[in-house]
N, C-alpha and C positions, 0 to 999 in steps of 0.2 A: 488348400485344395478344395475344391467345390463338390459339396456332399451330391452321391448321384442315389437315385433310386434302387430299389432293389429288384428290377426287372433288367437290369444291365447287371449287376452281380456275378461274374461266373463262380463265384464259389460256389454257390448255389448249386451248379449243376459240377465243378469237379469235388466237391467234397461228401457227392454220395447223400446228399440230404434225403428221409425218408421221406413216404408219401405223407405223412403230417402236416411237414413243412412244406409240400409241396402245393398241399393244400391248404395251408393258411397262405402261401403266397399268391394262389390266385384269389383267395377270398376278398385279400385285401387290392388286387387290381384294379378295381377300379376307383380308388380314392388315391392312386397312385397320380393322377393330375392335378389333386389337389396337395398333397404330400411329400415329399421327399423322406426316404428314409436313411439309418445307417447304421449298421454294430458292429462294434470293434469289440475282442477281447487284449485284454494286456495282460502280460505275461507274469508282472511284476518286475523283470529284469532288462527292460527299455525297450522291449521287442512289441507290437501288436499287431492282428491278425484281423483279418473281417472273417467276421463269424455269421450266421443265421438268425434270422426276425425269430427268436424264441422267447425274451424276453427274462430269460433265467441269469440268476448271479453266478457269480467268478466262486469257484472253489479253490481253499488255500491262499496261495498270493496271488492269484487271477482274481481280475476283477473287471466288470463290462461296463460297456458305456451304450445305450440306444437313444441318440436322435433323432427327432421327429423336426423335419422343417415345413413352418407351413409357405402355404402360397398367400400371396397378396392381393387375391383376386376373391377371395371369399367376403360376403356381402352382410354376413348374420356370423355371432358370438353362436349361435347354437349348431351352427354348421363346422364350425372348429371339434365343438365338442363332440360331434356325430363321431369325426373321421377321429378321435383320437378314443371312441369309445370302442370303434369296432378297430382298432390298430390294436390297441394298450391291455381292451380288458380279453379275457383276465390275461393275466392273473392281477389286475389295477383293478379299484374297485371306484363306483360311483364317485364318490368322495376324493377318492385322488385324483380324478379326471378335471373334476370340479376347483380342486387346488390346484391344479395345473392351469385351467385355461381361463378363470374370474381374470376380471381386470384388478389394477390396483397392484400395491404393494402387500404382500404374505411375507411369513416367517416364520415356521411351527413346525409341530409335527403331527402327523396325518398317519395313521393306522403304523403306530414303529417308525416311520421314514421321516428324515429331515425336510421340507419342501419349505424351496424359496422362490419367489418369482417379481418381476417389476414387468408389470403388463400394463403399456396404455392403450386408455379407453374408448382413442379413436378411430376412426374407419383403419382398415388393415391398409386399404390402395394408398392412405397417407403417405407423406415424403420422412414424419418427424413420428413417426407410431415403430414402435419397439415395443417388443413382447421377448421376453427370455424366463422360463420357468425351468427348475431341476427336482428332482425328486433323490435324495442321497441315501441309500444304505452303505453299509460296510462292505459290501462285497459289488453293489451294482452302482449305476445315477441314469436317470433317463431325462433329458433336457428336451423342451422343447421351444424352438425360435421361431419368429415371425422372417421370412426370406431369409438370405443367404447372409453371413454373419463372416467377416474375414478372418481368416486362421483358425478359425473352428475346429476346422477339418486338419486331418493330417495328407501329406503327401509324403511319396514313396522316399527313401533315402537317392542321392545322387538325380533325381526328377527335377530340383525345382528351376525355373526360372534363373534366378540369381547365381549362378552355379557355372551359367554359359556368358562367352564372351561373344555379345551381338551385335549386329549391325544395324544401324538404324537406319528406319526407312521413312523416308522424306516421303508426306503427303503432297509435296509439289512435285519436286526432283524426282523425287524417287529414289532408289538405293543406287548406290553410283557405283559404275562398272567395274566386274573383277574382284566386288568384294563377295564372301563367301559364307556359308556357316550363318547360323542362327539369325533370324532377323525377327527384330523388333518393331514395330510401328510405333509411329513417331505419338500418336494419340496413348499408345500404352503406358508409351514410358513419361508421358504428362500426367498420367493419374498416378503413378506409380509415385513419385516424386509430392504428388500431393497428399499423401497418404504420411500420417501420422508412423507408421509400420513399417514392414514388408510383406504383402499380404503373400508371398507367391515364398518366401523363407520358410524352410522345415523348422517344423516347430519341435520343440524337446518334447520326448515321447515319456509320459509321465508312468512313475513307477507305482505309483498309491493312488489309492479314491483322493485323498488329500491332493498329491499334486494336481486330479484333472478336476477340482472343483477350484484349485486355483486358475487353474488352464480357461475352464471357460467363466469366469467371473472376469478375468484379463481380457479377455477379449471381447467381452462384453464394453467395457470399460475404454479401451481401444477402437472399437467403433461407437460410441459417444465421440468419441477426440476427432476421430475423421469425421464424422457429422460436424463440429465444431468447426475443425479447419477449414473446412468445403464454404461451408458460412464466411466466415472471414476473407476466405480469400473472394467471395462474391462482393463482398461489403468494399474491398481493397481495390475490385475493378469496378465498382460504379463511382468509389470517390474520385479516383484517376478520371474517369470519363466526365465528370461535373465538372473536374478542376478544366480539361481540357475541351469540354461540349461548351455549350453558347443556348441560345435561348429555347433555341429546339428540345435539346434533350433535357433542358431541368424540368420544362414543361411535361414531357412524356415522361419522366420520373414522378412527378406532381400527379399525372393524371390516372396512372396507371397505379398508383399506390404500393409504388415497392417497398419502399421503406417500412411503411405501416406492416406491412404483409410481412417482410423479415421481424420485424419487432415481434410480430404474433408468433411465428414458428420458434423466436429463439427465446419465447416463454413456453411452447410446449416442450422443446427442449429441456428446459430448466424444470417443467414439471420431472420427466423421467430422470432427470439427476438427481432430485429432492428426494423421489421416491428411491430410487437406488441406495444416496445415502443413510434413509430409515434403514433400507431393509443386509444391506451387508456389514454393516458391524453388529448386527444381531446376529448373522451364521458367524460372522468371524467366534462371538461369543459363545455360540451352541456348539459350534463345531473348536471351540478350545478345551470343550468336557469330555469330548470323545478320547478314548487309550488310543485309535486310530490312526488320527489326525494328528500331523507330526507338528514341531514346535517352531520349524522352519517355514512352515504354509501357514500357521498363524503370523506369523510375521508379515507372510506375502499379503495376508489377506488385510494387514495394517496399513499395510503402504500403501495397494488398492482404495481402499478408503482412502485415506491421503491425496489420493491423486483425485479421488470424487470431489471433492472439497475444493482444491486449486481446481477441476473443471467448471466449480460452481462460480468463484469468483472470475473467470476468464468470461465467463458468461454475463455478470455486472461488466467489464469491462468494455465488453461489445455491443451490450445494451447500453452502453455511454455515448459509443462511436458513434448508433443509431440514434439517436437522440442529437447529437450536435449539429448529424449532417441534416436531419429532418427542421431545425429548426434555423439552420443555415438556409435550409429551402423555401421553408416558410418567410422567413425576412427577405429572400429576395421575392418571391411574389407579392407578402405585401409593399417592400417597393415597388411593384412595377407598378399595382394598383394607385398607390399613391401619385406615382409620374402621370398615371392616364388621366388620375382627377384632379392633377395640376393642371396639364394641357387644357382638360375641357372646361377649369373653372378662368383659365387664363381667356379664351377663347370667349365663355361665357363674360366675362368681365369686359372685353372690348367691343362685344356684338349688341348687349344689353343697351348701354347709351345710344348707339348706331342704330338700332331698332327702333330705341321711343324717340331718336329725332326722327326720322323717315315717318313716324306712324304720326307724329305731330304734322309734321307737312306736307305731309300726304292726304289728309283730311278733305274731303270736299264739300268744303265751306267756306264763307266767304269772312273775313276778317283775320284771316293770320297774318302776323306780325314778319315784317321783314321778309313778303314772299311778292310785294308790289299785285296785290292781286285785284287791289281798288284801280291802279292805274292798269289796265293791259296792254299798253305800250309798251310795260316794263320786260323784259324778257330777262330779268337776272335773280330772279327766284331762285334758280333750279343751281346756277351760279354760286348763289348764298348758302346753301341749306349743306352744298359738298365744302365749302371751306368750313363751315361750322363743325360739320364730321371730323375732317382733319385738323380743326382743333381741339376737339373733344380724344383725339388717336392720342394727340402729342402732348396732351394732360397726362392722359392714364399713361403713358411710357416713360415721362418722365416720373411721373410717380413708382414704376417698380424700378426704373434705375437711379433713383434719388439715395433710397438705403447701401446702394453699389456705392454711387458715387462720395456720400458720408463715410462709409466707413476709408475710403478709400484717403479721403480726406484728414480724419482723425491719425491716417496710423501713417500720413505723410508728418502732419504734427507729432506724430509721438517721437517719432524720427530723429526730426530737427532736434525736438528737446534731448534727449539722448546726444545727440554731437555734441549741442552748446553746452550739455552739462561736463561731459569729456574733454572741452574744450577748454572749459574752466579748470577741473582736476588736474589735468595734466600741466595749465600753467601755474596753478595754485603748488602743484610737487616739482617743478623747474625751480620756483623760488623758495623752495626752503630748501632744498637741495643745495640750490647756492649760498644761504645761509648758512648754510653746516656746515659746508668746506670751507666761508672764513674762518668759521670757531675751530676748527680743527686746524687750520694753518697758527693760528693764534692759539689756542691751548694744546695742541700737538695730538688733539685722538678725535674721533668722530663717536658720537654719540649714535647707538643704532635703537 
């Protein structure tokens, strides 16, 4: 479910919020374009509730969750920290803010509270830039993401998507006549399909701080896999297209530098993996000292790493595929180059002699040989000088088809020898063949 702000909130207004909250919610209006927010309280018994921007802990076995999503459109690291100072504090103080929104991999603790985060350090509009930070006590966690994170969010029970039998809708056709009830777009259900997940599946509503630091560390994790997949399957339609394009598109691949440009993203990729796997077997480890934290979400938090680790090698793996096809590209352009400076050295090689004959008796001067230019009766200069060309053509061609015509030669000889040797073998085993079957009529057995 996709986290909405809290100016669409109706609890807001049917749950009697005082003027406090009233007035912290317009305070913080206008960083509402640059923000999403969201609080949930849980019950502890699988039930949770959207609650008030208060920013107070769960008493008993309640315990809350506040969300801060940012936007992707913010242009400075100190404009994050603006909107999350006037969001957060207080009751957050400097220092937390500051562990929240640094780049880099953290893992510590921060005034009492556990704070983890893997935040890369590039522009936010990036395609491959991921920021996810938590701040954990025993009764709260306040997370904050860079855009929209899949499954994040909860949706309502019986809401989701997958729940409905739909019809899909043909971006040509269109939905074809008489059918009814839910429809799906034919584009939806192609991402949906490409998704490592089910982003639009109710997620298990967790009953501990433990389950939902498992909750969103999983889905953190889960979209790394869908970034991953997206890649691959991009990587899976340009090899199809090379296998099936001609000289046009490997050139516009060449020229355009896709490959190179995939290789770079699927190393910054790999940076936020690297830094992921520093930083969650270190909470797995903090948070396995807590009385809190149940022994069943360290487990979970094992596997999660586990699964860091196979996304890291899946990632060599793809940086392989990039690499064979980039170097498959590279050898066909330097073949082509090489075919062009064949043609032009071939070309070169028959124009060269035909040049310095013409420039030889083209000369105007008087004494060249064999142009009759002492006699001017003679009119067969011009006669001479073109058969000498076409005998100088008919050199150089048999000379590059000489090596043709030799080998062609040798492996006719190799040939023959090969029969006449078979030739001989087989009469050379006819006659002792027949040898053996006298001695075997004569001593009664054949010798093998």
């Amino acid at each position: 479910m996709e986290l909405i702000g809290m100016e669409n909130d109706p609890d807001i207004e049917e749950s009697g919020a005082g003027p406090s909250v009233r007035e912290n919610h317009l305070q913080h209006s206008r960083y509402l374009g640059a923000v999403k927010q969201k609080a949930y309280i849980f019950d502890g018994d699988g039930n949770y509730y959207n609650k008030e921007w208060d920013l107070a802990p769960g008493k008993g076995k309640e315990f809350c969750w506040y969300h801060v999503e940012l936007s992707k459109d913010y242009e400075k690291l100190t404009q994050v920290a603006q909107y999350l100072i006037n969001i957060l504090c207080p009751p957050l103080k400097l220092q937390d803010i500051l562990s929240l929104v640094s780049n880099g991999p953290f893992c510590g603790y921060v005034d009492g509270a556990l704070v983890f985060r893997v935040n890369s350090p590039r522009p936010a509009s990036g395609k491959f830039t991921f920021r996810i930070a938590a701040r954990v006590t025993e009764n709260s966690i306040i997370t904050v993401s860079l855009g929209r994170v899949a499954r994040l969010g909860f949706s309502p029970a019986n809401k989701s998507l997958l729940s409905e039998i739909p019809a899909v809708e043909n971006s040509i056709h269109g939905m074809a006549n008489g059918m009814q009830g839910f429809v799906i777009n034919e584009l939806l259900l192609e991402s949906l399909l490409t998704m490592n997940h089910s982003e639009e599946v109710d997620n298990h509503v967790p009953r501990s701080v433990s389950n939902l630091v498992v909750h969103i560390i999983d889905t953190h994790v889960d979209h790394l896999q869908d970034v991953l997949t997206a890649l691959e399957m991009e990587l899976d339609t340009i090899e199809i297209d090379l296998d099936r394009g001609g000289f046009g598109l490997k050139k516009q691949v060449l020229d355009e530098r896709i490959l190179p440009k995939m290789h770079l993203d699927l190393q910054r990729l790999l940076q936020v993996i690297a830094h992921s796997e520093q930083v969650f077997p270190r909470v797995k480890e903090k948070c396995s000292l807590k009385q809190w934290f149940s022994q069943e979400d360290v487990n979970a938090l094992d596997e999660l790493v586990a699964q860091i680790r196979r996304l890291k090698e899946n990632i060599g793996f793809v940086a392989n595929r990039i690499t064979a096809i980039q170097a498959g590209l590279d050898s066909w352009q330097a073949e082509q180059i090489h075919r062009k400076l064949y043609f032009l050295s071939f070309l070169s090689i028959i124009f060269l002699p035909l040049s310095i004959i013409t420039g030889v008796f083209g000369m105007n001067v008087g004494g060249v040989p064999w142009t009759g230019q002492r006699n001017p009766e003679t009119k067969e200069g011009f006669r001479n000088v073109i058969i000498l060309g076409i005998a100088t053509l008919v050199i150089l061609l048999l000379c590059f088809t000489f090596p043709a015509l030799y080998r062609r030669v040798v492996a006719w000889q190799h040939r023959k020898q090969l029969t006449r040797n078979w030739s001989i073998s087989w009469r050379s085993f006819a006659r002792s063949a027949r040898l053996h079957g006298d001695r075997a009529e004569k001593a009664g057995y054949l010798r093998l």
